[in-house]
C-alpha positions in Angstrom: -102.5 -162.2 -209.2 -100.3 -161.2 -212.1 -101.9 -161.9 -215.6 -99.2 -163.6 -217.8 -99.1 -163.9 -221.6 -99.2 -167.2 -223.3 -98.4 -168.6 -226.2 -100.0 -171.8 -228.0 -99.7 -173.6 -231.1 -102.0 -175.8 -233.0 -101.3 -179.9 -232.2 -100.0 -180.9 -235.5 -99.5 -178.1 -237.5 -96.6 -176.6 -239.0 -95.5 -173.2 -238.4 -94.0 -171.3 -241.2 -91.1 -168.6 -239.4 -90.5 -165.3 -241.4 -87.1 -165.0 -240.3 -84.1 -167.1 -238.7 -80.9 -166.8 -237.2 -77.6 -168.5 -235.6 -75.9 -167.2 -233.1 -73.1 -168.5 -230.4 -74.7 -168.1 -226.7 -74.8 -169.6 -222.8 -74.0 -167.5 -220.4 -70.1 -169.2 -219.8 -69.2 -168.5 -223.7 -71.2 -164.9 -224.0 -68.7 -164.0 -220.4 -65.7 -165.6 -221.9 -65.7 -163.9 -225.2 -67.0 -160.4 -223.5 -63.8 -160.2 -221.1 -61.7 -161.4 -223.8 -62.8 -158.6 -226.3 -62.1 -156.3 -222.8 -58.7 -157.2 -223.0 -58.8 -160.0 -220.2 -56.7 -163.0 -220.5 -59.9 -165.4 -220.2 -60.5 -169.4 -220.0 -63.4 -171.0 -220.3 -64.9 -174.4 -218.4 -67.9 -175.9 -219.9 -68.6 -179.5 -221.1 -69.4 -180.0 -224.8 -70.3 -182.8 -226.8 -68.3 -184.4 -229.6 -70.1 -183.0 -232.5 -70.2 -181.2 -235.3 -71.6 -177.9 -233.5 -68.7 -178.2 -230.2 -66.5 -178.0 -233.2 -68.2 -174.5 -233.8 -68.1 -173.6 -230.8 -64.5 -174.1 -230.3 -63.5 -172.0 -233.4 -65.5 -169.6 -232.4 -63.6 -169.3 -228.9 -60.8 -169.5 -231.0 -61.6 -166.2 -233.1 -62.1 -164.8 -229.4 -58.7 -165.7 -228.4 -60.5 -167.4 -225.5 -58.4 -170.4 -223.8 -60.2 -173.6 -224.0 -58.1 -176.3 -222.2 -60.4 -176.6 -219.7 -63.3 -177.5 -221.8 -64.9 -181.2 -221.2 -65.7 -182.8 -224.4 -68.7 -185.5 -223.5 -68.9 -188.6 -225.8 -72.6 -189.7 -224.6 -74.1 -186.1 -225.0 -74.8 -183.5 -227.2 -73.8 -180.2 -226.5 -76.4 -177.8 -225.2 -78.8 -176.0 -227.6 -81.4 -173.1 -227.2 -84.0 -171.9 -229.5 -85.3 -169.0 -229.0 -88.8 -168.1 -230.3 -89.4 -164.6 -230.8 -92.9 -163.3 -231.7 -94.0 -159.8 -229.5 -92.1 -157.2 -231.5 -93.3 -154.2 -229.6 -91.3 -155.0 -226.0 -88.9 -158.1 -228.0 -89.9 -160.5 -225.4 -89.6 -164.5 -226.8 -89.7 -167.9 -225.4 -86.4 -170.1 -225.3 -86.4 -173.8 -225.7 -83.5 -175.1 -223.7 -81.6 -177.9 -223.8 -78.8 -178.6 -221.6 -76.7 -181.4 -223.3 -73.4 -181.9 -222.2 -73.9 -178.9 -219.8 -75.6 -181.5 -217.2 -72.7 -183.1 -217.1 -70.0 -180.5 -216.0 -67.2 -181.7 -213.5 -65.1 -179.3 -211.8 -61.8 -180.3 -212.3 -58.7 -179.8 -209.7 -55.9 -181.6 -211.5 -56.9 -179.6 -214.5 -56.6 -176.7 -212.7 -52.7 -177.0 -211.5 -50.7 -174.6 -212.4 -53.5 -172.0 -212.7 -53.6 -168.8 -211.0 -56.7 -167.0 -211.7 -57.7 -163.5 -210.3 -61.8 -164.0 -210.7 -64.0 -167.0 -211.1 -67.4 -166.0 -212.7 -70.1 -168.4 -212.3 -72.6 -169.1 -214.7 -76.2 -171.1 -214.2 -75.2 -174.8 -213.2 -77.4 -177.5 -214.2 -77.6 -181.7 -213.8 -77.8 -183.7 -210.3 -74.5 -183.0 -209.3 -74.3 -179.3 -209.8 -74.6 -178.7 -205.8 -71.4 -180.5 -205.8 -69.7 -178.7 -208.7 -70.4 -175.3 -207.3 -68.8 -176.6 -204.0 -65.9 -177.9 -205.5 -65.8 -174.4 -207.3 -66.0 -172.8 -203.8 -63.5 -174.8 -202.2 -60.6 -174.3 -204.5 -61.8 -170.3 -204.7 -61.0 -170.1 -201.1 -57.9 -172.1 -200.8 -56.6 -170.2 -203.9 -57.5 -166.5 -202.8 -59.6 -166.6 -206.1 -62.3 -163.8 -206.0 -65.8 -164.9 -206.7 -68.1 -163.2 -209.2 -71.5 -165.2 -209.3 -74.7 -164.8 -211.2 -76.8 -168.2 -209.9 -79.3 -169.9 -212.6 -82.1 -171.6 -211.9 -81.7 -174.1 -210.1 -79.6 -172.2 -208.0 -82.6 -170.0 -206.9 -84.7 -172.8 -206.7 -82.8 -174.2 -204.2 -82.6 -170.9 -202.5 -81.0 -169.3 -199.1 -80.3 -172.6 -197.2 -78.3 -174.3 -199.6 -76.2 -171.4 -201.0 -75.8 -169.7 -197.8 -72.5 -170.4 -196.9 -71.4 -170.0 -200.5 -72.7 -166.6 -200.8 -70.6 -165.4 -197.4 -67.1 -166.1 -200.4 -68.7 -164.4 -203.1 -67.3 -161.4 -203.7 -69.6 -160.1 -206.1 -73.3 -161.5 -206.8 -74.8 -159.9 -209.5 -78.7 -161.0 -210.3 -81.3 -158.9 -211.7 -84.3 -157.6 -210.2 -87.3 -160.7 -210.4 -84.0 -163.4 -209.6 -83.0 -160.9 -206.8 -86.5 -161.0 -205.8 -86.7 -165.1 -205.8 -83.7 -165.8 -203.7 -85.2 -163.0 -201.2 -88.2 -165.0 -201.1 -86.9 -168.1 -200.1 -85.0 -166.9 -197.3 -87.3 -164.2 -195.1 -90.9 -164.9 -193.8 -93.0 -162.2 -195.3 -95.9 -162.7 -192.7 -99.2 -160.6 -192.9 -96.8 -158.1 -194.7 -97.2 -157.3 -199.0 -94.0 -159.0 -200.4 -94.8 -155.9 -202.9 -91.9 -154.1 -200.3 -89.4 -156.7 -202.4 -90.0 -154.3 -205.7 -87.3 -151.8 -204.3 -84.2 -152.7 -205.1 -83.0 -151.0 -201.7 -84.8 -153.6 -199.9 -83.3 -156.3 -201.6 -79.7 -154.9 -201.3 -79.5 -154.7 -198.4 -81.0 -158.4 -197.1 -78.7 -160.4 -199.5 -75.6 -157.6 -198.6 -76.7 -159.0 -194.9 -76.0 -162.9 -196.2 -72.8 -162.2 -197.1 -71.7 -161.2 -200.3 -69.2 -157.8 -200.3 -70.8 -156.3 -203.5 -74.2 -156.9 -204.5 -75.5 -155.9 -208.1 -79.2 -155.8 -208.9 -79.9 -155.0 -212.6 -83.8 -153.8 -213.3 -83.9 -153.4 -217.3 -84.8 -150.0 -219.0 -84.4 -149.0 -215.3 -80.6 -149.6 -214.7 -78.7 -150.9 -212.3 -78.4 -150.7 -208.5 -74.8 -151.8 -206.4 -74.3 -151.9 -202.4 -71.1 -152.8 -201.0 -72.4 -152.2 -196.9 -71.0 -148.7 -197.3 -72.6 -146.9 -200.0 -75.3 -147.4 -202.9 -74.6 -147.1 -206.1 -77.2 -146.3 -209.0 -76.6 -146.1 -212.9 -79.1 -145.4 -215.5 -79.9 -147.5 -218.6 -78.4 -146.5 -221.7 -81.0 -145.2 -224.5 -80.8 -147.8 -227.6 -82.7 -149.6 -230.0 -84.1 -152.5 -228.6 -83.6 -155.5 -231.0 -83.1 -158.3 -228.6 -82.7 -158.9 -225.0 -80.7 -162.6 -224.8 -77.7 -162.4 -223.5 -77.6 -158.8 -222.0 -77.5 -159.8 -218.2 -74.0 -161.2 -219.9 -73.0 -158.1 -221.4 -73.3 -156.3 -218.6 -72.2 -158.7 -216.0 -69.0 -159.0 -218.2 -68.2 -155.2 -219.0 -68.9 -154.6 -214.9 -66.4 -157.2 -213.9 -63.8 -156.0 -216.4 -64.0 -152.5 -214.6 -63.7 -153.2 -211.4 -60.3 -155.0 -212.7 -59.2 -152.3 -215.0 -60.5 -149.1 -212.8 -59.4 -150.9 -209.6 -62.7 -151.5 -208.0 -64.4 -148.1 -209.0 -68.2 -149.3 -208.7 -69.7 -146.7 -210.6 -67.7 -146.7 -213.4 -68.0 -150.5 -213.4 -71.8 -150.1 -213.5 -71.3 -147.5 -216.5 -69.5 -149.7 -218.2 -71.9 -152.6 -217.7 -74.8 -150.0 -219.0 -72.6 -149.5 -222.3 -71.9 -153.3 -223.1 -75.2 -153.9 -222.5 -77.1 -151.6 -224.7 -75.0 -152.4 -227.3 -76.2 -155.9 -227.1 -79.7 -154.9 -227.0 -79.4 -153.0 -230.8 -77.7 -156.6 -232.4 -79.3 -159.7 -233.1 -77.7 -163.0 -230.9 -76.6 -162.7 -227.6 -72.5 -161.9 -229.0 -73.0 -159.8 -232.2 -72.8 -156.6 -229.8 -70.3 -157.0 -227.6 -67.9 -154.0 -227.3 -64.0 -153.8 -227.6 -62.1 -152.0 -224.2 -61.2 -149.2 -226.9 -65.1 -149.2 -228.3 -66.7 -149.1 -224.2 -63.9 -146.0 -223.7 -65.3 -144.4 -226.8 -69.2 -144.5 -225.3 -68.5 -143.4 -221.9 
């Protein structure tokens, strides 16, 4: 077994923090305003509440230039809120508190959507009972609309695993997951028998199985170790970028982002997609809050 590190705190008492900071975050809003700093004309769908903090978040999309039209605003909830506990400064590993709000509550919605062309979906962790259905709906209007699919599933997602998603990963066009999600979807869809499921720690295994469910690009990230792609033809490899680390929330964003925007903007050249990924995302690592770092098209073209 694998020994994990835990953290406790005394019933009762109160903790005194050193430091604190606010930042904007979720992996929809970190993707939104990464592709619009690429240059992207970019929407956003997410479900706030109507509060004093959606009203942040708006003006914040706003500084972005991201479109909000499609946002839900919820009356009976909150809007989602993380905090994120950070303690081990060696490796900058921390503990997030999460919790969901408004997010639970996200409808996809057609009528909204009339009129609206999009290029690329990219979909986020979906949470509440109905997001099954959501991601369905999502699905559906992808394929009637010859919308390309870019998908990075959350939790429950993986939870659910290979049964349930399997027809939706045959229309994704990219899934991008790093290596221990990669790993969990694996899991729930081969029988491992007698065999070590140590095998599943090389990322060449675990391209190829989920390239063989469907998806045309697959895109396994593996930290300090880079970044791994596999389109059925040809596997692709980028190193990590040295940085300082200061923070690791919201780089799977960064990079997912940045990658996206070059296979638009380089017309599909994978590794130069992964490089830019690499860039975005170190740059995130050396800032504080999962947005402080993203990178401008001009400043990602100035790295490489």
């Amino acid at each position: 077994m694998t020994a994990q590190k835990m953290l406790a705190f005394e019933y009762g008492a109160k903790i005194n923090v050193d430091e604190s900071y606010y930042s904007f975050g979720g992996g929809a809003a970190n993707i939104a305003v990464s592709l619009s700093y690429l240059g992207l004309k970019t929407a956003i769908m997410a479900r706030l509440g109507n509060d004093h903090d959606s009203r942040q978040i708006g003006l914040n999309f706003k500084k972005a230039r991201v479109d909000t039209d499609l946002i839900q605003i919820d009356d009976q909830s909150h809007s989602g809120l993380s905090f994120v506990l950070g303690l081990d400064k060696k490796d900058k590993d921390h503990v997030v508190f999460t919790h969901r709000g408004a997010n639970d509550n996200l409808v996809f919605q057609n009528k909204k959507m009339a009129g609206i062309q999009p290029a690329w979906f990219y979909l986020t962790s979906l949470s509440g009972p109905t997001w099954l259905k959501t991601l369905r709906l999502v699905f559906d209007f992808a394929n009637r609309n010859s919308v390309r699919v870019i998908w990075n599933p959350g939790v429950q997602q993986l939870q659910a695993g290979k049964k349930t998603l399997n027809n939706l990963l045959k229309s994704t066009a990219v899934l991008i997951l790093n290596k221990d999600e990669a790993i969990e979807l694996v899991l729930s869809g081969i029988k491992v028998g007698r065999r070590s499921p140590t095998f599943l720690n090389r990322p060449l295994y675990l391209l190829n199985i989920l390239k063989d469910w469907g998806p045309k690009l697959v895109v396994i990230t593996e930290g300090k170790k880079g970044a791994w792609a596999f389109d059925g033809k040809k596997i692709y490899r980028q190193k990590a970028r040295k940085t300082k680390l200061i923070n690791t929330i919201g780089v799977g964003d960064a990079f997912g982002s940045a990658f996206l925007a070059g296979l638009i903007l380089t017309k599909h050249n994978i590794q130069k997609s992964l490089e830019w990924g690499m860039v975005n995302s170190a740059s995130v690592c050396s800032k504080l809050g999962s947005q402080d770092g993203l990178l401008t098209l001009a400043e990602i073209k100035n790295k490489l």
